[in-house]
N, C-alpha and C positions, 0 to 999 in steps of 0.2 A: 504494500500500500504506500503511495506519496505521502513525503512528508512534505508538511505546507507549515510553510513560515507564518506566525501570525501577522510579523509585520509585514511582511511585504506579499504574501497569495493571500490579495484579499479585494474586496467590492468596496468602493468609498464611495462610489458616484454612479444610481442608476436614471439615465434621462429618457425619455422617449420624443419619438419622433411625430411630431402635430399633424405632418400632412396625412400621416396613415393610418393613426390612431386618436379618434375623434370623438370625443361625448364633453356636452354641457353640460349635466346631468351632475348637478356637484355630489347628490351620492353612489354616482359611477366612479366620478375624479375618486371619493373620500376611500374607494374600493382599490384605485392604483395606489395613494398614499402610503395603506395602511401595507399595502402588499411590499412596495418598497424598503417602508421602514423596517419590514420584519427580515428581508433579505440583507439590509444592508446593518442591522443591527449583529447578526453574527453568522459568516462565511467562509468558509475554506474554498481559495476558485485560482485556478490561475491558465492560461493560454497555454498552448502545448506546440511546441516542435517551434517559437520562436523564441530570439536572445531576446528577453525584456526582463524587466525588474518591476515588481507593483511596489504600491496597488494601484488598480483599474478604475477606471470609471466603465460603464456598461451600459451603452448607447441599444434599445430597444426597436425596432421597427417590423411592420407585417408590409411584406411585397406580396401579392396574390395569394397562393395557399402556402407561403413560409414566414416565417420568425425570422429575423434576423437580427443577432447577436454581435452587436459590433464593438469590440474591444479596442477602449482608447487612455491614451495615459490623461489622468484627472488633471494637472495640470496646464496643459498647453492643447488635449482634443487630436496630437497627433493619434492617427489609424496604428494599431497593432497587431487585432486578428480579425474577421469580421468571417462568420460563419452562418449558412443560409440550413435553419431547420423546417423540414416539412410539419405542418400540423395532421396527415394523413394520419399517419400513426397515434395520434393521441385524440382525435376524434371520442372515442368511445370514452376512456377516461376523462375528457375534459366534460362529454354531458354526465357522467357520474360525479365530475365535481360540483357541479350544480344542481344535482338532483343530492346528491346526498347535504351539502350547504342547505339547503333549504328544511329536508329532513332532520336538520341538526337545530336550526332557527324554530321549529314549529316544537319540536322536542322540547326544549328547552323553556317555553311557552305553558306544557301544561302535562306533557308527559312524567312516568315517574322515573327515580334514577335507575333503574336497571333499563329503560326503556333509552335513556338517555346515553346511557356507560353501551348499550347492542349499539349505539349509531356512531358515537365516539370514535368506536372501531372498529366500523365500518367505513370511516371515514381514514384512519390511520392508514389502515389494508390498502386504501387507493392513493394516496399520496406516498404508499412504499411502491409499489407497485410502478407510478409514474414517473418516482424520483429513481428509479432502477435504470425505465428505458430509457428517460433522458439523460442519465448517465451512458448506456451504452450507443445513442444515436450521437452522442456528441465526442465518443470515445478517442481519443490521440489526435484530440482539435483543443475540448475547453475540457479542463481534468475541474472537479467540484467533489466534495464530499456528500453523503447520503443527506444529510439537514439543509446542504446549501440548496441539492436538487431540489426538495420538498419545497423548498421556499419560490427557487426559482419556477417553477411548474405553477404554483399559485398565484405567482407575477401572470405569467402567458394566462391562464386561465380570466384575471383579470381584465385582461386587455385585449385579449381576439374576440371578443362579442361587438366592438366597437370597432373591429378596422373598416375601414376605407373600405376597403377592397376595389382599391381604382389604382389600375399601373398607367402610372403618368407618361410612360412609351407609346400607350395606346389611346391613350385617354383621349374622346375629345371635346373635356370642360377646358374652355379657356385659359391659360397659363401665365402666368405674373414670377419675376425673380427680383428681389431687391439685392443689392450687393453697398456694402456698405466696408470698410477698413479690415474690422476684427470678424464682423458677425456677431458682436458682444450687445451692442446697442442699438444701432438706428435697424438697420434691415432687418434684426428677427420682430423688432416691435411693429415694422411695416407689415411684414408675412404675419402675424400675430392678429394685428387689427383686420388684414383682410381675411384670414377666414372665420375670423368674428362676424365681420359685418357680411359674408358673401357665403352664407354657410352649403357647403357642399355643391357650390353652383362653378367654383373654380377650385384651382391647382395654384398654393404661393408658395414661392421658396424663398429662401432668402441664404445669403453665402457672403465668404468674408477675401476680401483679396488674401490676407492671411488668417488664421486661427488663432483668436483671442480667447480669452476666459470669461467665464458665467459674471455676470455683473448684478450684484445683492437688489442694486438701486431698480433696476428693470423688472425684477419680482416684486417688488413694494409696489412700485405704482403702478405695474401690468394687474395687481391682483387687487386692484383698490377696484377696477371694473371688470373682474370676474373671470380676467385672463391669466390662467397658471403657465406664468414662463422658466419652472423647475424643471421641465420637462425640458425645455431646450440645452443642445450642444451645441459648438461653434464648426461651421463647415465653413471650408474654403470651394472654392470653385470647380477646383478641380475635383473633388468627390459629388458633383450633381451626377445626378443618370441621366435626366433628355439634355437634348442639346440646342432643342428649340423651343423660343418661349416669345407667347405673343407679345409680351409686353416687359422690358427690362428695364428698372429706375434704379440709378447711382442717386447714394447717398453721401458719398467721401469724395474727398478732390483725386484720389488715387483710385476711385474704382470705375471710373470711363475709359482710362486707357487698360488697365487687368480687362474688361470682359472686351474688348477690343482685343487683346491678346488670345483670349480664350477661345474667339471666332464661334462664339455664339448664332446662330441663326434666329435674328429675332427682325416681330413684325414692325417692332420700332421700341427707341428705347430715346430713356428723356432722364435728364439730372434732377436731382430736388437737392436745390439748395439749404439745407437743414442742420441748425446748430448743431457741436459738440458736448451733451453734458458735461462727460467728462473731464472736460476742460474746465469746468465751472471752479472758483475757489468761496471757500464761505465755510459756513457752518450747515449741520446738515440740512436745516429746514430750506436753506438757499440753492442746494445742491437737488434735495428730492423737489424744488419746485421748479428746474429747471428741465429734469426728466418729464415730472407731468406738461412742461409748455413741447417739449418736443412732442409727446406720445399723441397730448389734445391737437396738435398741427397736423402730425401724422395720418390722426384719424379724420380729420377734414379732407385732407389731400385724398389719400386712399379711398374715401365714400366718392367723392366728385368724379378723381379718375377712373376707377373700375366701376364705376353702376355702367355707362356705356358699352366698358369693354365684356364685363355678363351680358350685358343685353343684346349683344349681337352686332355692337354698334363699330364705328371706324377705330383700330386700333393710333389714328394716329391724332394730333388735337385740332 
């Protein structure tokens, strides 16, 4: 059996991916939460067959009928394994995780304890069961211990009732990319508000000429209006899948020339001149009210420019 260092084979950072895992439903959200917290609260995990050193952050996503597992150092969001799981196989146990959760929540309501102690472990039986195979489907890729699996299995369980299930290769809802310095601030809060405001009617992405870090200040005032930006990682450009996008907006003075570099195929693309937080100095109240003037800007621009581009209308102004 591997031995796993506590400090370093371990999870510190799980995020998921907005375009393809979707619910407003904040006791949908409160179900990823809890699932996270319980994974990242105690794990033995670590990437296999490459040189890396943790711990990891653990970038979430569903492409069509897979999981994908995308292993990134917590730090800086560089890629270090990224492994595509079928949910085929897990089909059967994941409606048993749902049918037994429920049998557990109804028990616990009004059943007696022996009634309760049969479902208990019943419930046990299928989280060994599934923490086995997703050990061995993921075997001499992502090494994890038998607790981390159970945890991990309860994440996915969480989260695939809500994917997307839209491959943006084929898709053909209209497509938006914001590109903005890091990815840290202005473009995921653009990507953010549109598909707040544009729900399920487009495709936003957003990408960093480089890969920056998670920024505190963007959770505070993304979640004052109901938007959970924990979930977000930082991508660079070079990790998109399509290559064409009806509509591309530079956020940074450095990111017109990157998606010019990129040779992007797009049906037009336009700058938004838009403050830098982060550059603000002050104290914090000065600092988080200059996040909400960017995000309240944002979401003006964003509503004006894309209602046309959903509606079918000229992608150009």
């Amino acid at each position: 059996m591997r031995h796993f260092d506590p400090e370093t084979d371990r999870i510190v950072s799980v995020t998921l991916d907005p375009s393809t895992i979707i619910s407003i439903n904040p006791d949908e959200v409160h179900e990823w939460r809890i699932a996270i917290y319980d994974l990242l609260e105690e794990n033995k995990f670590s990437p296999a067959r490459v040189k890396s050193t943790g711990p990891y952050a653990l970038h979430v996503s569903i492409v069509g009928n897979y999981i994908v597992l995308d292993v990134r150092n917590p730090e800086t969001f560089q890629p270090i394994a990224a492994h595509y799981l079928s949910l085929t196989p897990f089909r059967r146990l994941i409606r048993d995780y749902f049918r037994i959760r429920d049998s557990y929540y109804e028990a616990i309501k009004s059943a007696s304890s022996f009634q309760i102690e049969a479902v208990d472990m019943g419930r046990r039986g299928m989280h060994d069961e599934a923490a086995e195979l997703l050990r061995t489907r993921l075997d001499n890729k992502l090494e994890m211990d038998l607790n981390t699996a159970r945890r991990l299995f309860t994440l996915i369980c969480a989260v695939q009732p809500y994917a997307s299930r839209i491959d943006e290769r084929f898709s053909e809802l209209p497509t938006a990319l914001f590109v903005c310095s890091m990815n840290s601030v202005r473009s995921p809060i653009a990507a953010a508000l549109a598909r707040k405001l544009f729900p399920g009617r487009l495709i936003a992405r957003s990408a960093g000429v480089e890969s920056g870090k998670v920024d505190g200040f963007v959770h505070e005032v993304m979640e004052e209006i109901g938007i959970d930006m924990s979930i977000h990682t930082p991508h660079t450009m070079d990790e998109l899948v399509a290559n064409h996008f009806d509509l591309v907006v530079t956020l940074s003075e450095d990111a017109p020339e990157a998606v010019q570099r990129r040779g992007l195929e797009m049906g037009a693309i336009e700058h938004w001149p838009v403050d830098d937080p982060t550059t603000v100095e002050g104290n914090r109240e000065a600092v988080l009210s200059a996040y909400r003037t960017l995000r309240d800007t944002l979401q003006k621009q964003v509503r004006e420019r894309l209602a046309p581009l959903v509606a079918g209308g000229s992608q150009s102004n």
